[in-house]
N, C-alpha and C positions, 0 to 999 in steps of 0.2 A: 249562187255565191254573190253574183253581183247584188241583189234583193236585200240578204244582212249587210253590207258595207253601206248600201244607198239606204235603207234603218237606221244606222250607227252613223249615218253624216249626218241624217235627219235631227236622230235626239241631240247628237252634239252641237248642229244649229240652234235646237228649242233653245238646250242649257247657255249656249252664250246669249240669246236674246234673252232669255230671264235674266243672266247678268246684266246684262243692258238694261234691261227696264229698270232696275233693280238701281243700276248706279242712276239715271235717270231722275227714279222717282225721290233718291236720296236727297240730290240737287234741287229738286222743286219742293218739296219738302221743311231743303234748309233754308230757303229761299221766303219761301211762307213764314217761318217760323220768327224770321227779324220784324213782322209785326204782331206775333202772336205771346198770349201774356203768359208768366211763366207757371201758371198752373195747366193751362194748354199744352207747356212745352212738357212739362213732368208726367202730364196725363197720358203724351205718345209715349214719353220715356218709360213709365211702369208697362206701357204696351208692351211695346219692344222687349225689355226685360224680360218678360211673359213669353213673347215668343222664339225668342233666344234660348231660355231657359229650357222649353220643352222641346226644344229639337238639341240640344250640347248632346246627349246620349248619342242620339245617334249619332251625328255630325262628329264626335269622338272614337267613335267605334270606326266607321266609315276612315280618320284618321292612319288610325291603326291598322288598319286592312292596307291602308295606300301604302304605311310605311314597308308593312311587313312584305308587302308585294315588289317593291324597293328592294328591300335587303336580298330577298331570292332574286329576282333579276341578274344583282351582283354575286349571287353563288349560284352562279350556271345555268342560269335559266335560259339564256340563249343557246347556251352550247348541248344542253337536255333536246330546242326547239329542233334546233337543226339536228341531233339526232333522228327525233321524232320525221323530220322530214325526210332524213334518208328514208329512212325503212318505212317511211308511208304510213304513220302511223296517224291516220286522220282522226280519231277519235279525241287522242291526245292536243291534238293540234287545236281543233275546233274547242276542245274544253280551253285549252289555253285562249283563244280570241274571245271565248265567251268571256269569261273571267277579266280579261285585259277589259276588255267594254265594258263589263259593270264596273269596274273602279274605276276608269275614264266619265263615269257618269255619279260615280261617289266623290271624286276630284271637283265636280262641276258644284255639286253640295255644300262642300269644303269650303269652294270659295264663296258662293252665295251667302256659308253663316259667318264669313269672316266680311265678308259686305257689309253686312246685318250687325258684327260687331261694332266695325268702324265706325256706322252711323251711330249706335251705341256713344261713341266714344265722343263721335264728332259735337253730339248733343251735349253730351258733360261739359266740354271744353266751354260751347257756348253758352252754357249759363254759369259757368267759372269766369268765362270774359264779361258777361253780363254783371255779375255779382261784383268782378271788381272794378268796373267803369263805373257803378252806382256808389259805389265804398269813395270813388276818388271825386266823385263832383261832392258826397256831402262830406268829405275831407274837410275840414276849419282850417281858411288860408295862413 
């Protein structure tokens, strides 16, 4: 028993350190990117795009699963558990923790491509700031 729990802290470790690197590498990134020219910056950004794009299916479905995992929680799913645990019914129980762990690890996904958006996002902004700092020095005083 203790073996899956010390598993399940493990990957939950990995998945926050991906997050971490993840916001990390963002930072250093956009850090770089104030002397990079903006065909550099548009070249990460069709990346990105690219790798956004081919993981949204999943990362949507994975969604969907947390909500719907959500919604049964709030009809009964605790009160079905503890059922389940009166009468011992281990099967049931361990299907439930398994199930709870892979969406705690589709959860950890979730936020990683919403990481992945934000930098998305964060990139637009700065060549929208970029584009209108250039628009106001050739402004005619």
């Amino acid at each position: 028993m203790n073996d899956k729990i010390d598993q399940f802290c493990d990957k939950l470790r990995l998945q926050l350190t991906r997050i971490d690197d993840a916001l990390s590498s963002i930072s250093a990134r956009m850090q770089a990117e104030v002397t990079a020219t903006e065909a550099e910056i548009r070249a990460h950004l069709a990346e990105l795009e690219l790798h956004i794009d081919a993981r949204r299916s999943s990362i949507e479905n994975a969604a969907r699963r947390i909500d719907a995992w959500e919604k049964a929680k709030l009809d009964c799913l605790e009160e079905r558990a503890a059922e389940w645990k009166q009468r011992r019914d281990v099967t049931r129980l361990q299907r439930q923790a398994t199930e709870s762990e892979d969406l705690a690890a589709q959860a950890f996904e979730v936020a990683l491509f919403a990481i992945e958006r934000a930098e998305h996002v964060a990139i637009e902004a700065r060549l929208a700031r970029t584009a209108a700092e250039e628009a106001a020095v050739q402004a005619p005083a």
